[in-house]
N, C-alpha and C positions, 0 to 999 in steps of 0.2 A: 434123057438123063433122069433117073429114080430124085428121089428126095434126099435130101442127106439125111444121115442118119441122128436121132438123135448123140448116140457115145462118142460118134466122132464129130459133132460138133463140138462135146463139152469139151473133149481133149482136146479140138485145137482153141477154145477158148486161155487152157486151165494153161498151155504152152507158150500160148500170146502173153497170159499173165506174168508166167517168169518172165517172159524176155521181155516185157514192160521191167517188170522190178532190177534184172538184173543192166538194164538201159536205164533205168535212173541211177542206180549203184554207183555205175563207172561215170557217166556224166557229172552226178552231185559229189561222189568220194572221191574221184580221181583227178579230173580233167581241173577240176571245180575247188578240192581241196583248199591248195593257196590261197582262193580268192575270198573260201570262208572262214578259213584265219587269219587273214588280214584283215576283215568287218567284223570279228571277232577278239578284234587287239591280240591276236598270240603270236602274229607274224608281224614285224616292220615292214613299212612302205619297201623301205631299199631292197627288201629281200624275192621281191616280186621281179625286180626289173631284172630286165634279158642282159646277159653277160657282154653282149655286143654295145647295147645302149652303156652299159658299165661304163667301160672300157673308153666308149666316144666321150662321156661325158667326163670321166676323170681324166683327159688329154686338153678337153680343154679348159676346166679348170687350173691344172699344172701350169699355162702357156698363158691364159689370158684370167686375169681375176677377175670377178664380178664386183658390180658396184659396193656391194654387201662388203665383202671380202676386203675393199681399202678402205672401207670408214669403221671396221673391228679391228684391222690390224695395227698395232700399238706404234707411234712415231718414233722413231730413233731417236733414243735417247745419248745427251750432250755430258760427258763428266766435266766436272769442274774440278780441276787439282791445282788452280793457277794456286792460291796463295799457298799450297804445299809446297810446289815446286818451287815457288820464288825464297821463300823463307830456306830452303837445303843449295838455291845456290846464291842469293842475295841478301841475307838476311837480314842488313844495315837498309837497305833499300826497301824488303816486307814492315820494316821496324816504322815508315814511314805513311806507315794507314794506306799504300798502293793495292787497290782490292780488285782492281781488273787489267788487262792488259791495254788498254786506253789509256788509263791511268799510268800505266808503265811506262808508256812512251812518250806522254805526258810529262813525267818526271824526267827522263832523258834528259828531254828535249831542254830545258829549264832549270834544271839540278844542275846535272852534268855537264849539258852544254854539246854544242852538236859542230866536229869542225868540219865535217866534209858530208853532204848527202848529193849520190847517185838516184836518180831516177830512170831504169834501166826496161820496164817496161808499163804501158799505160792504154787501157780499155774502155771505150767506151761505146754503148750499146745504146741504139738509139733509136728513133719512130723519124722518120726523112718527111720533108712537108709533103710529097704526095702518098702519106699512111705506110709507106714500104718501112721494112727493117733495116737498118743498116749498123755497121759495128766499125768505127774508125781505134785503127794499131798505131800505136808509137814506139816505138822500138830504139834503144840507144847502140848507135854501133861506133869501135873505136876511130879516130882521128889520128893521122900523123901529128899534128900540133899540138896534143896531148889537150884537146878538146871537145866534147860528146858530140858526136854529133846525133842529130833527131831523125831517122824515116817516118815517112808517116804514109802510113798505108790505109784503103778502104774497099769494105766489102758488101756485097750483099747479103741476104739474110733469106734464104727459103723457109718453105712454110714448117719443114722440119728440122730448121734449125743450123741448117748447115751454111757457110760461110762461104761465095764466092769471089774473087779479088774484082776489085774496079779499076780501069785502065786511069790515072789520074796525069793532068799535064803537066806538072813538074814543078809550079807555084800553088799549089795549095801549102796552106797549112793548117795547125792545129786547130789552131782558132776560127778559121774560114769554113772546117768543115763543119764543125761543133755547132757552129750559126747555122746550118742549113737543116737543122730539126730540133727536136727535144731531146736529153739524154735522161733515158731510165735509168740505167746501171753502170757505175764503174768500177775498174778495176784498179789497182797500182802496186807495182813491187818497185824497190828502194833500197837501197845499200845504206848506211850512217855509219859514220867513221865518228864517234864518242871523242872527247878531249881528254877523258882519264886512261883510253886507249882499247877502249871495246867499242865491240861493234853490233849493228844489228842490221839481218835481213828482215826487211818486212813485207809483209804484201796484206793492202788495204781492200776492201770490198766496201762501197757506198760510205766511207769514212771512217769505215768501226774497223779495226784489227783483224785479220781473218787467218793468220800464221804467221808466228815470226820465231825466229833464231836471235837470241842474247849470250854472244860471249862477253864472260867480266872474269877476271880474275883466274881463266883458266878453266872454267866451268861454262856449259851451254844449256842456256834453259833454253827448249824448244816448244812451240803451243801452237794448237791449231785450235780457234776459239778460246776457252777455257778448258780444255783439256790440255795440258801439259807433263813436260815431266823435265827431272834435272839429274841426268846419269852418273 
């Protein structure tokens, strides 16, 4: 084989050269684009990422929040309209400096005077002495003798919260169970028959008020915490 020639060296030099220039073109202009506007601040992050990752990553944000996500998001907020309400259907009673519904039933109880209270159901949620959860029911069911009578039922407590019955033998009671650990939380709803001839449903959480219904007069204030209203 001869030498090569010099012209057809340079040409395939001068050929190699485009197709150098035009292999950087598409690599750096093309392929490459995106990634030098985004180190060039004129693209956002997010505008880089695959349609697919999109897609996975906003399904699970929808479905499970990030830590981030529950210490920004704002607590639900509590209205307070008790002393409106009370003053449009008690007003002799708001007249009386009653600024919460503790106080309310406070004054009931004491004012007014209480001639009849129903205790109709009662909860308590409890740590059992071998660490387990337990949640003992008291439930009132009616009597021939036109007297309450008590069930009292107990359950377990899985680790998600849900509530299985316990087989009990038939002398337990309220108090027997109560002894058999510590009670974190209770609940209590209650019927009062007034002496001026109202009434109120109430249902207690750890002492404090947690909803009640006040008929007086014809008029029902209704409240859940300090959110109420008098229709």
């Amino acid at each position: 084989m001869g030498p090569i020639k010099f012209k057809t060296w340079l040409t395939w030099a001068i050929i190699l050269f485009f197709l150098g220039l035009l292999a950087d073109y598409f690599f750096l202009h093309k392929l490459f684009k995106e990634k030098q506007d985004l180190l060039n601040g004129a693209v956002p992050a997010s505008a880089v990422i695959k349609s697919s990752d999109v897609a996975e990553a906003t399904t699970v944000t929808a479905t499970t929040p990030t830590a981030t996500q529950e210490q920004t998001q704002p607590a639900p907020t509590q209205q307070d309209t008790f002393l409106v309400s009370l003053k449009q259907c008690a007003p002799e009673i708001a007249a009386q400096t009653v600024a919460t519904p503790e106080a309310l039933i406070e004054y009931l109880r004491k004012s007014i005077g209480i001639k009849n209270e129903d205790i109709t159901v009662e909860n308590y949620h409890m740590i059992w002495k071998d660490g387990s959860k337990r949640r003992v029911h008291v439930v009132a069911s009616d009597n021939t003798n036109s007297k309450v009578k008590k069930e009292v039922r107990l359950f377990k407590v899985d680790d998600e919260g849900y509530p299985d019955p316990v087989p009990l033998k038939g002398n337990e009671t309220k108090e027997s169970l109560l002894a058999m650990g510590q009670v974190e939380n209770t609940e209590v709803k209650s019927s009062l028959q007034l002496k001026d001839g109202g009434n109120v449903e109430l249902e207690m959480h750890n002492n404090s008020v947690y909803e009640f219904q006040y008929t007086h007069n014809g008029k029902v204030l209704s409240c859940r915490l300090k959110d109420c209203q008098c229709p």
